[in-house]
C-alpha positions in Angstrom: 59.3 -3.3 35.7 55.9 -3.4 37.1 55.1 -4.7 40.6 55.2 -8.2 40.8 52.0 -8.8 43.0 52.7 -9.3 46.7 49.4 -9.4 48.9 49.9 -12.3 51.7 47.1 -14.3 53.0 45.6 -11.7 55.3 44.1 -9.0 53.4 43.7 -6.0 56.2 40.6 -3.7 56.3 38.8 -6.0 53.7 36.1 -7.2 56.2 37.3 -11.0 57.0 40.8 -11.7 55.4 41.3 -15.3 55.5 43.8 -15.1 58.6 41.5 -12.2 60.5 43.9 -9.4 60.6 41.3 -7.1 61.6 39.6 -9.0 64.7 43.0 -9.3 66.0 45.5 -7.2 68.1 48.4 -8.4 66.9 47.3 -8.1 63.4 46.4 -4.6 63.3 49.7 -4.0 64.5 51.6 -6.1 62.2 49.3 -4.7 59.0 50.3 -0.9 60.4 54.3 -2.0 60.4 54.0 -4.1 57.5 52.1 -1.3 55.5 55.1 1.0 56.6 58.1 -1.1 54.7 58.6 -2.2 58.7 58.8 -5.9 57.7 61.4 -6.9 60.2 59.3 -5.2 63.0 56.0 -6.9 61.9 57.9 -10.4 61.5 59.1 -10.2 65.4 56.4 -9.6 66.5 54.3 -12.7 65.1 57.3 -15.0 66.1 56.4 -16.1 69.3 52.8 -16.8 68.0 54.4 -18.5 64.7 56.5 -21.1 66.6 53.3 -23.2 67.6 51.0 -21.5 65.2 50.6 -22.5 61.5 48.4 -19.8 60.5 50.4 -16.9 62.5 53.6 -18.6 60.8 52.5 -18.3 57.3 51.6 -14.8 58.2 55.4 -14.2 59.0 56.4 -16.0 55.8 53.9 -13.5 54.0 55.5 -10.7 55.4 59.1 -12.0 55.0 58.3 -12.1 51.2 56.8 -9.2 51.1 60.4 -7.8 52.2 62.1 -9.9 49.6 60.6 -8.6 46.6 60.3 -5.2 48.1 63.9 -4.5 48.8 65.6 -7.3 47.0 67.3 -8.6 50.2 66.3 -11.1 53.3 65.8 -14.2 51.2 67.4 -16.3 53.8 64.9 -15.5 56.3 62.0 -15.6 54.2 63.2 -19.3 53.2 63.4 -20.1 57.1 60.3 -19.0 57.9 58.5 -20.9 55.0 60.1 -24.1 56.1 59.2 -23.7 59.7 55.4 -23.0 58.4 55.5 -25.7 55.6 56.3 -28.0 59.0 53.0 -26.5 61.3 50.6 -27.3 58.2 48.8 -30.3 58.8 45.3 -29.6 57.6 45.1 -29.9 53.8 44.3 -25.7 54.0 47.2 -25.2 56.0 49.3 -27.5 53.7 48.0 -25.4 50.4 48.5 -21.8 51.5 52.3 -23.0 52.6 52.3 -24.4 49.2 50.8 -21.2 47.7 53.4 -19.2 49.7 56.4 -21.3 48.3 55.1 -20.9 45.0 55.0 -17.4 45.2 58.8 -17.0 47.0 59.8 -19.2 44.5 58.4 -17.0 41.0 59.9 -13.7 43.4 63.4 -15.3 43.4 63.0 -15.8 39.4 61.2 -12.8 38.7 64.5 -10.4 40.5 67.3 -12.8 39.4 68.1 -14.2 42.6 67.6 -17.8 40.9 65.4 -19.9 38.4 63.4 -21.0 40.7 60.4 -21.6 37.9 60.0 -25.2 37.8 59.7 -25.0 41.7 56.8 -22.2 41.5 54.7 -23.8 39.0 55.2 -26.9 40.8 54.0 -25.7 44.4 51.3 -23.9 43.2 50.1 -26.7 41.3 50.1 -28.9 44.6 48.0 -25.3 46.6 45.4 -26.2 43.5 45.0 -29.7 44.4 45.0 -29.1 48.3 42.8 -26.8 48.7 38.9 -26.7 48.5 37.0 -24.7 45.6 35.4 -22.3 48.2 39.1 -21.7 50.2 39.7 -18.2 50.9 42.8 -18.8 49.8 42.0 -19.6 46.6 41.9 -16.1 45.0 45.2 -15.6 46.4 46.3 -18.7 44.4 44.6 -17.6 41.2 46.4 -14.5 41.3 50.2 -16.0 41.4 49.3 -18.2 39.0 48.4 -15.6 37.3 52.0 -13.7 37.5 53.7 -16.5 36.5 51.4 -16.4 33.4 52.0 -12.8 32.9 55.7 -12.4 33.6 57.6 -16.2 33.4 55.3 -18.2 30.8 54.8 -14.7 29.0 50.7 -15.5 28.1 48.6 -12.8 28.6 45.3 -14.7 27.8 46.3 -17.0 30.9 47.3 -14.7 32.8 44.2 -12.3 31.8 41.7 -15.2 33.0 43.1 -16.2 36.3 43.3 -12.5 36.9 39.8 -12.5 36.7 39.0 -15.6 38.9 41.4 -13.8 41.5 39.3 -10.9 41.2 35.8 -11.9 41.3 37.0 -14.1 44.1 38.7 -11.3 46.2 35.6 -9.4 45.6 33.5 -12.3 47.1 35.6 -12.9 50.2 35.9 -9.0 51.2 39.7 -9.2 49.9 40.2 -6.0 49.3 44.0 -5.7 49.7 43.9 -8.3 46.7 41.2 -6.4 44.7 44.0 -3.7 44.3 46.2 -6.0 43.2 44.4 -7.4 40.8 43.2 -4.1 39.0 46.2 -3.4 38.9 47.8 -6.1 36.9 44.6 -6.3 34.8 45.1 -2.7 33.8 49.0 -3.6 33.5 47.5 -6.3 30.7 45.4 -3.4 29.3 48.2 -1.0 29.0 50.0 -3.5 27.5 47.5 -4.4 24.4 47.0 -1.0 24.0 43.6 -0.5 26.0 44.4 2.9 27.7 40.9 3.7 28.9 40.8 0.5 30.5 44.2 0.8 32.0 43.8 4.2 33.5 40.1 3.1 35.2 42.4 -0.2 36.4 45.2 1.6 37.8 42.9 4.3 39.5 40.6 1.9 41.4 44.1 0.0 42.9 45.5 3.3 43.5 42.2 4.6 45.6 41.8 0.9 47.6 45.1 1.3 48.7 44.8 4.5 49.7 41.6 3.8 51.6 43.6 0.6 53.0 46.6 2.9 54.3 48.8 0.6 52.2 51.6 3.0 52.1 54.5 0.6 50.8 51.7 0.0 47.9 50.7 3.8 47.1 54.0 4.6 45.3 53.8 1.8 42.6 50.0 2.5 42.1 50.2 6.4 41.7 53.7 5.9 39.0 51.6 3.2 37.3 48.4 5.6 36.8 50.7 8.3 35.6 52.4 6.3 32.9 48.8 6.0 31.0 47.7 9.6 31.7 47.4 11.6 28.6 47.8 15.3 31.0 51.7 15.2 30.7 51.5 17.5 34.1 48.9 15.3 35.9 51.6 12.5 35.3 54.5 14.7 36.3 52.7 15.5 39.6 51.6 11.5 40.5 55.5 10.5 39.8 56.8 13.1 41.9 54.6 12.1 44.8 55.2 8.7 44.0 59.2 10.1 44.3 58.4 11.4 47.7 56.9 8.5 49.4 59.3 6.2 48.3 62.1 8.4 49.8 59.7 8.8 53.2 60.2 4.7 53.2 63.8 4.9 52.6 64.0 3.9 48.9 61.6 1.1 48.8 60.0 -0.3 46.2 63.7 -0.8 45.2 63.0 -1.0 42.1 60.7 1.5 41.9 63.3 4.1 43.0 65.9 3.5 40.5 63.0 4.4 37.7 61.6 7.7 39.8 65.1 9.0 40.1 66.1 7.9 36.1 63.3 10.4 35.2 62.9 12.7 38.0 
């Protein structure tokens, strides 16, 4: 299973994320315990800010998700949390990244089996398209789950390929860098996938070295098994999965997912 695309609406150490994570205290701190697999850490701390705060309490919804699809577990409070933002948004922005953000619990919940929740997803992040502006920085984000639900629900790559594409060149544009390793990444995925290995492995090595450079440890397990799976040096790929092994044990088995592949081939 490859990772199913998770970056919330601040995108740390990009140079302006759309939320300001790195002008802001509390942000660094959260992006340091959220990088970490720390999500219910990083989630108390922006509580007392997201109870009057719509942009702080789709920050905590973010990171809520995050945990969801991550470990598999907390959907509950990840639901809570969207509500409470959904009910701060006033401003059509507001309204569209709450919209965004219950599209993109709503393809998670499909996407791991929870429940088919795909009608919901396509239907809330066709209401983030008509709320908000062209020039959002929000709107990358948006292009890229619409893009996942074209890659790994509607099963259409040349969808999913194109708003790949708008999510990058618009990541790119806003200093989203966080989402710029995302969306390598599941551009290489569609590489790999139609056979493109040269393409894949440039893909997978420029989200692996942006995450990296971000500190986005959760992140660097996924990207370094990914890379590994289209090297052609059978050792190279032996040594990335390994490390890939290690870190995920460091975190305490998370990517779930990613674990129970590591330790089938280990």
């Amino acid at each position: 299973m490859r990772e199913t695309g998770l970056p919330g609406p601040e995108e740390p150490g990009g140079g302006g994320g759309s939320l300001g994570e790195d002008d802001d205290p509390l942000g660094r701190a959260v992006w340091r315990l959220r990088s970490r697999a720390c999500w219910e850490d990083a989630a108390a701390l922006l509580a007392p800010r997201a109870a009057q705060d719509a942009a702080a309490a789709l920050r905590r919804t973010a990171v809520l998700t995050e945990r969801c699809v991550f470990t598999g577990e907390g959907w509950s409070a990840a639901e809570g949390a969207l509500r409470e933002a959904e009910a701060l948004a006033t401003a059509d922005e507001e309204r569209g990244a709450a919209a965004c953000e219950r599209g993109h619990l709503a393809y998670a919940a499909t996407l791991l089996g929870v429940r088919d929740r795909a009608d919901e997803a396509r239907s809330a992040l066709g209401r983030a398209a008509a709320l908000l502006a062209p020039q959002s920085p929000t709107r990358p984000l948006l292009d890229f789950r619409r893009g996942l639900i074209a890659q790994h629900l509607s099963e259409n790559p040349s969808d999913a390929t194109a708003a790949f594409q708008r999510a990058h060149a618009g990541a790119a544009a806003h200093g989203h860098r966080l989402l710029l390793s995302f969306t390598w990444r599941h551009m290489a995925a569609v590489a790999e996938h139609d056979g493109r290995l040269t393409e894949a492995r440039h893909g997978f090595a420029e989200s692996l070295r942006i995450r990296e450079e971000l500190g986005y440890l959760v992140g660097i397990a996924p990207a370094l098994a990914s890379l590994a799976a289209v090297l052609p040096d059978v050792a190279e790929a032996a040594r990335l999965r390994a490390e890939a092994l290690r870190l995920v044990r460091l975190l305490g088995g998370v990517p779930a997912w990613l674990a129970e592949r590591l330790r089938a081939t280990a």
